[in-house]
N, C-alpha and C positions, 0 to 999 in steps of 0.2 A: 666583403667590404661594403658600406651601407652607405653606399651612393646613392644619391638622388637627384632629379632631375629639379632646376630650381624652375619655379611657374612665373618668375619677373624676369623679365629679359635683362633688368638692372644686373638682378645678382649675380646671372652669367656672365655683364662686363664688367664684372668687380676682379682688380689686379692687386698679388698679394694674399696674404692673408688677415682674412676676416671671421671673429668669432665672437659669436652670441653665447654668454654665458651666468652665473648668477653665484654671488660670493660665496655664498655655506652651499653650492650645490657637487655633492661628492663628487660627478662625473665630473661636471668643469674644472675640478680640481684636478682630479688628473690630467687629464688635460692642459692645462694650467703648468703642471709639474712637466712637463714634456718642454713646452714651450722654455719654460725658464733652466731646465736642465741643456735644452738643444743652443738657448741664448736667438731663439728666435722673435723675432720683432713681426708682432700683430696689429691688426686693430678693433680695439676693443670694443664689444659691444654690451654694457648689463642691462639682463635682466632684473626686473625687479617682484620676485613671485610675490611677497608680499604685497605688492598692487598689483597681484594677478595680469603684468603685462604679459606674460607666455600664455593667456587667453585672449587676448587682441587680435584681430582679424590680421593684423600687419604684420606680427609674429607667426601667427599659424599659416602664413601663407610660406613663410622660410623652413618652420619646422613643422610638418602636417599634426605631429602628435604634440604638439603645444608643448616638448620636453627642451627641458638644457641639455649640453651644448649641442650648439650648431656651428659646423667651421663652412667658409668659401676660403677654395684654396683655387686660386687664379679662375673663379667662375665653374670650377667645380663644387659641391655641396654636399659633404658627410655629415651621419647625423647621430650617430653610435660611438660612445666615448672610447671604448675597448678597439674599434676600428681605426677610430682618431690618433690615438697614441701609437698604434702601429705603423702607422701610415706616415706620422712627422718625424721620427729620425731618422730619414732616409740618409743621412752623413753622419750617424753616429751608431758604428758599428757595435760598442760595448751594451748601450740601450737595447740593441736588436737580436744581437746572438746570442745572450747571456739571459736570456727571457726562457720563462717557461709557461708557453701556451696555455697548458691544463689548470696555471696559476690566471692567468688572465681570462678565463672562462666562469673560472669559480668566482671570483670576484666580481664577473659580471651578473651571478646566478646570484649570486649575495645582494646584490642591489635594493631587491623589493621588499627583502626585511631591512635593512640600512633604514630605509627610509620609513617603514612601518615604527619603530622602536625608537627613531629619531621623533618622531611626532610626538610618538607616546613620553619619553623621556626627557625630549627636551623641547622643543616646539609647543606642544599643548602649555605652558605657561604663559605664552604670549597672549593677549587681549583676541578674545574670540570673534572671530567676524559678522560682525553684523548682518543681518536676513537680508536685506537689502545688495550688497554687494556677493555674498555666498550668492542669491535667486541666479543674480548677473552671472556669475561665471557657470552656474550649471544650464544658461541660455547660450553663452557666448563659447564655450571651450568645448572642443570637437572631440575630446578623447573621450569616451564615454568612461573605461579606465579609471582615468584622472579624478572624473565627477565622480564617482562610486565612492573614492575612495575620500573625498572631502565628506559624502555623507554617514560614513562609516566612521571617520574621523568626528564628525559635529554629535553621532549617538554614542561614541565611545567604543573600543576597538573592544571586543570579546576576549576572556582574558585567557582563552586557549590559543587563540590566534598570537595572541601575543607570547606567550609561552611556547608557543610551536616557534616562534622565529627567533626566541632565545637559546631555545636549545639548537638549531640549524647555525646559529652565529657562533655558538659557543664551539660545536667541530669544527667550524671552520677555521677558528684561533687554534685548537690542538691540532689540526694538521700542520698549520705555519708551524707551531713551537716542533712538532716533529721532525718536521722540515730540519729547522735549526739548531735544532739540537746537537746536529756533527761538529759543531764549532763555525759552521759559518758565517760572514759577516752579512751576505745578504742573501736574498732567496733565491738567487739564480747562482749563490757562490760566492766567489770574493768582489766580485763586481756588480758595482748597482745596474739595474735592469728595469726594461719594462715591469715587472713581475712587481716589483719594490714601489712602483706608481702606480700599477694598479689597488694598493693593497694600504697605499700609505692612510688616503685619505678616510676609509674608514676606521682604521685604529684611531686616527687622531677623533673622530666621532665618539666612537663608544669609549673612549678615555675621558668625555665631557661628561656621561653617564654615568660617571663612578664604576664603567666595567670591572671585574675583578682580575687585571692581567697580572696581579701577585703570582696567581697561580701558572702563568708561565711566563717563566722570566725570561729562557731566549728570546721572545717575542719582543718584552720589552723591552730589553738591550736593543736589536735591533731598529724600534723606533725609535729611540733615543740617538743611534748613529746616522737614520733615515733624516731625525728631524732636528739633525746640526748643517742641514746641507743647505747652500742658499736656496736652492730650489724651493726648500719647505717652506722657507721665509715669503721669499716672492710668490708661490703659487698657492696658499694659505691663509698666513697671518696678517699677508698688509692687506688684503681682500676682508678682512673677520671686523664687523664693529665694535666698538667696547662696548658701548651699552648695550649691544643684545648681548655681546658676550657676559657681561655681568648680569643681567637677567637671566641667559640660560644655565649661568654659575649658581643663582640664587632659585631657580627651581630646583635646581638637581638638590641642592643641600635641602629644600624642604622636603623632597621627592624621600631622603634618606630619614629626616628626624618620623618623619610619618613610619616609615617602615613601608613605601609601597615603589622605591625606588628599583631598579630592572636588577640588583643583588636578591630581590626576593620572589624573583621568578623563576620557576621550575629546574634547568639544571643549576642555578646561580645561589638557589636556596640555601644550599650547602657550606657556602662561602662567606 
């Protein structure tokens, strides 16, 4: 469990729950989906990564690695989404025992291409950061990580790299569809589970991509049943802008008329 000791004597007299989190950020979504599946009352806190606040001195003092989410749960402070979500339906038995761990691992191992191939496919169309505020944040953000990875982002990802995390994302969806394949309605069975939240928020991701989940349909039946639930609504969509969403709509469709959209990457070439 990825407890941590908070360094402001505040956050330790903080009562309730408090969580720091940011709209299109997958983990908070989970997260998010826990909350609204448990019908637990928070308080909210966003970040805004595009104004680079998770590199603020005032931020990195909550979360050392400058990442989303961070919860205060009565002056305690977890800082790992996969921990987080096991950790809040302590009263809801069907979330907890209907979960499959080995699902909640991979999804958390899945993370650093999520967000590798989210930049590449759908983020890199947003207006590029100017020199000036990129200098700032590779002075002010303590993850070294983090900064690597803006500069790998600013020279453009390698297109092995990139390839490499297409094909790793791409087993990951044919294990799900194998999963499902018996007829079940969710990945822990017939009852929604941790397993199902951990896993949501990235199909809903690589479905903005133009992923190719033609090719397994149990999969995408079951998000289709995932994201009729209010949880999707409330821990998701009311969180999602329109306008970026319509810009990230209107890359993807150029990303494809070009032909360099993530359909043309290594195992996806085929499709």
């Amino acid at each position: 469990m990825a407890e941590i000791q908070a360094k402001n004597q505040l956050l330790k007299n903080l009562k309730g729950i408090h969580l720091w989190h940011a709209p299109m950020s997958s983990c908070s979504q989970r997260v998010r989906l826990v909350l609204a599946e448990t019908k637990t009352i928070y308080e909210s806190h966003v970040i805004n990564i595009a104004k680079d606040e998770h590199a603020t001195k005032s931020y990195q003092a909550i979360h050392p690695n400058g990442l989303v989410p961070a919860i205060i749960i009565d002056g305690r402070l977890f800082i790992e989404s996969i921990d987080i979500i096991e950790l809040l339906p302590e009263n809801d038995s069907d979330l907890l025992l209907h979960r499959d761990v080995s699902l909640l691992k991979k999804a958390d191992q899945a993370q650093m291409d999520l967000k590798l191939l989210s930049f590449e496919f759908l983020f890199k169309g947003a207006p590029l950061q100017i020199k000036e505020d990129f200098d700032e944040f590779q002075v002010n953000h303590k993850n070294d990580q983090l900064k690597q990875f803006r500069v790998d982002l600013s020279n453009g990802f390698e297109r092995d790299r990139i390839e490499n995390a297409v094909a790793r994302t791409h087993n990951h969806f044919q294990k799900l569809e194998n999963i499902l394949s018996d007829g079940r309605h969710f990945l822990g069975g017939a009852i929604y589970s941790l397993s199902d939240v951990a896993w949501t928020p990235n199909f809903h991701r690589f479905n903005l991509m133009n992923w190719p989940f033609e090719d397994t349909p149990y999969l995408r039946n079951w998000f289709n049943r995932v994201s009729e639930r209010e949880s999707f609504e409330l821990a998701l969509l009311t969180w999602e802008n329109k306008d970026v969403m319509r810009d990230l709509n209107n890359y993807t469709r150029q990303r494809k008329v070009l032909g360099t959209d993530v359909r043309a990457f290594g195992t996806l070439a085929n499709f």
